[in-house]
C-alpha positions as CSV (number, residue, x, y, z in Angstrom):
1,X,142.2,-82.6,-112.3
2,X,139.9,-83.7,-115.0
3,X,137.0,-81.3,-116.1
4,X,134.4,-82.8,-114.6
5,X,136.0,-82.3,-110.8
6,X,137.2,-78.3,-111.7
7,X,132.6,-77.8,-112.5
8,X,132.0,-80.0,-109.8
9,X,134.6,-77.3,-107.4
10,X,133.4,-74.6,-109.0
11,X,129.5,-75.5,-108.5
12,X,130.1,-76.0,-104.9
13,X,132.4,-72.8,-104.5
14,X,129.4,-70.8,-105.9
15,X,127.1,-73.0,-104.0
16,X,129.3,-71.7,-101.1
17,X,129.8,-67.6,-102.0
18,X,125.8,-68.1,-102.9
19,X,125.1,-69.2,-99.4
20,X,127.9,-66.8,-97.5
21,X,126.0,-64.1,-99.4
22,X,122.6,-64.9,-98.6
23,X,123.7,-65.0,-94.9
24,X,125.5,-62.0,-95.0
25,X,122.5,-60.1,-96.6
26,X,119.8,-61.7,-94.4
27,X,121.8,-60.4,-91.6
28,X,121.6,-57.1,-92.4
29,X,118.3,-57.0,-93.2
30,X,117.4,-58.1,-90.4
31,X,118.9,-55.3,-88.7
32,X,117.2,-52.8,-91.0
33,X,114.0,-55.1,-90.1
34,X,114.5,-54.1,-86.8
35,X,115.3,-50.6,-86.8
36,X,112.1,-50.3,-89.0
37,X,109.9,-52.1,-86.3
38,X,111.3,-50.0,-83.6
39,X,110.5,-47.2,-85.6
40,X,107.1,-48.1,-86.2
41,X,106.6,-49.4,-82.5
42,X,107.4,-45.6,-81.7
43,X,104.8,-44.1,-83.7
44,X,102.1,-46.6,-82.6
45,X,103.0,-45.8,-79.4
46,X,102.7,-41.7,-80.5
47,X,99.0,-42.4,-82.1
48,X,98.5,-44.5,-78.8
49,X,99.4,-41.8,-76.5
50,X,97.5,-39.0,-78.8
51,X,93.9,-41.3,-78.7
52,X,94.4,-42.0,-74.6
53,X,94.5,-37.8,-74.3
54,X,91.4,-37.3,-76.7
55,X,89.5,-39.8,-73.9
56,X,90.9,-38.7,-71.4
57,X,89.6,-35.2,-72.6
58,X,86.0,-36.4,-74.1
59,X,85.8,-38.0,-70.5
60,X,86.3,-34.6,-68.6
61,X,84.2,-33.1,-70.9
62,X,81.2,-35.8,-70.2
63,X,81.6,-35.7,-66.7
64,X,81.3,-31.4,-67.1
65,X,77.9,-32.8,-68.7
66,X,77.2,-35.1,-65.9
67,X,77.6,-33.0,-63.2
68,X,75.4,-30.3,-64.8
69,X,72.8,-32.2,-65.8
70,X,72.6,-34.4,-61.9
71,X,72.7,-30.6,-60.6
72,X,69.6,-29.6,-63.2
73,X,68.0,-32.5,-61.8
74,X,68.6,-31.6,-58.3
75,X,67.7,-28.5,-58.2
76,X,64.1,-29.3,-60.2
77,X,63.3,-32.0,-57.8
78,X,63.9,-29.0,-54.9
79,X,61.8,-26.5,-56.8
80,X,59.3,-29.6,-57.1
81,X,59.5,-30.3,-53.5
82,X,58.5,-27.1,-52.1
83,X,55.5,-26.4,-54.3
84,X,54.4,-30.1,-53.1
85,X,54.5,-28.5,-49.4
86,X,53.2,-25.6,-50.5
87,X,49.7,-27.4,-51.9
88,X,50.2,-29.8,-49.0
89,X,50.4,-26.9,-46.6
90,X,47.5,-25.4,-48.5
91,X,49.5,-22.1,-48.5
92,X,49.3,-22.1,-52.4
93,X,48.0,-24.1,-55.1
94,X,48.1,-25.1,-59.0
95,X,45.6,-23.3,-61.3
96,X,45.1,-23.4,-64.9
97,X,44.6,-19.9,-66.4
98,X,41.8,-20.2,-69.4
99,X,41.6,-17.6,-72.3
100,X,38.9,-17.7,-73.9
101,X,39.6,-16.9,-77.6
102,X,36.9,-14.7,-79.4
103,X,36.2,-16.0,-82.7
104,X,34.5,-13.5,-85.5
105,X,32.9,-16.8,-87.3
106,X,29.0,-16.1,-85.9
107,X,27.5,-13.2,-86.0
108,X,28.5,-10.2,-84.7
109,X,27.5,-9.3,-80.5
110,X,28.7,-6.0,-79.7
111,X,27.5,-6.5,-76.6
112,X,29.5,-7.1,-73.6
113,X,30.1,-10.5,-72.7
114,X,30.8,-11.5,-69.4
115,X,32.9,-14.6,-70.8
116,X,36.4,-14.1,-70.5
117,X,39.9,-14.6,-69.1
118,X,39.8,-16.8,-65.7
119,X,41.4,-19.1,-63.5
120,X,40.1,-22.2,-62.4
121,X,41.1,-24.2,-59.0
122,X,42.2,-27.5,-58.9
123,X,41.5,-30.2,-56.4
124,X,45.0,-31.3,-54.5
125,X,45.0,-34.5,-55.9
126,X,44.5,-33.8,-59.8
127,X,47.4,-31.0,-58.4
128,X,49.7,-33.5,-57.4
129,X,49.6,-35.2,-60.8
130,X,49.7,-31.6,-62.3
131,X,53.2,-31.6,-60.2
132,X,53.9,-35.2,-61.4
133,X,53.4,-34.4,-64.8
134,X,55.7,-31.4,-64.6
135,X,58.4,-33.2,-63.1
136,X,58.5,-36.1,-65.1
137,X,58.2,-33.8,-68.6
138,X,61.1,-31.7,-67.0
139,X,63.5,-35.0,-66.2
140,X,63.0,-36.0,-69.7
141,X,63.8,-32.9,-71.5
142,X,67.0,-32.8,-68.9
143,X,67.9,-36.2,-70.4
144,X,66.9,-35.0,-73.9
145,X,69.6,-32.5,-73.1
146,X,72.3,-34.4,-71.9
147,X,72.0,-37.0,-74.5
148,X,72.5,-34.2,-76.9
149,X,75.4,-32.8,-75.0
150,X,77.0,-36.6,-74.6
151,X,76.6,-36.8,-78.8
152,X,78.1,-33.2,-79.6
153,X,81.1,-33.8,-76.8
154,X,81.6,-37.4,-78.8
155,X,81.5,-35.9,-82.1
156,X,83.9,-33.4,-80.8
157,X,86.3,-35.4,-79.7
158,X,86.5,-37.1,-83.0
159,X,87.3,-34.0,-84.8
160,X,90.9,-33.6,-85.3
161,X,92.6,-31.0,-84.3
């Protein structure tokens, strides 16, 4: 065998132990490839679990919210019902109570006045809007309160544990 044929066999028997190694190594990386992915799936599916609890708790915790606030609601819209019978039944009524504030900027009076603390009647319907107004001030700071309650529970169940 002349020189040039023994490189020539010896190229392609190291082409060959080249290639027979590469395959050999790929191969078992590949199984360490997918023991490290199944590992990995795991914990994903760990984290996944852990974040599905934390709703599953914020969501209890929100409806808890919910259900207090709709029964806030519920029970103002009752309290508000009956005094509107009551002024429609004339059997009471709203009334502002004025206080009249004694200032000491003018001169003196050391006389008695006959100024002072009263009530003053109102007409049904400016009564009704008196009603009206109270509602609608208490449904707001009810959602005012809730909306706060909805942020805290959120933050909340960001926090780690």
């Amino acid at each position: 065998m002349s020189v040039k044929a023994k490189l020539i066999a010896a190229a392609v028997l190291a082409a060959f132990l080249f290639g027979a190694g590469w395959v050999s190594q790929g191969w078992r990386l590949s199984g360490q490839h997918a023991q490290e992915l199944a590992k990995r799936d795991r914990q994903a599916l760990e984290v996944a679990e852990a974040i599905k609890q934390a709703g599953i708790e914020a969501n209890n915790a929100i409806s808890d919210a919910d259900k207090r606030a709709w029964k806030g609601l519920e029970d103002d819209k009752k309290e508000l019902g009956r005094l509107r019978g009551c002024i429609a039944d004339r059997t009471c009524g709203v009334r502002l109570i004025t206080k009249y504030v004694h200032t000491n900027s003018g001169p003196s009076d050391s006389s008695p006045s006959s100024v002072g603390d009263d009530t003053v009647a109102l007409d049904p319907d400016v009564q009704r809007r008196v009603l009206d107004h109270r509602e609608a001030v208490g449904e707001d700071a009810a959602k005012i309160d809730y909306l706060q309650d909805y942020a805290v529970q959120c933050w909340r169940s960001m926090q780690p544990k």
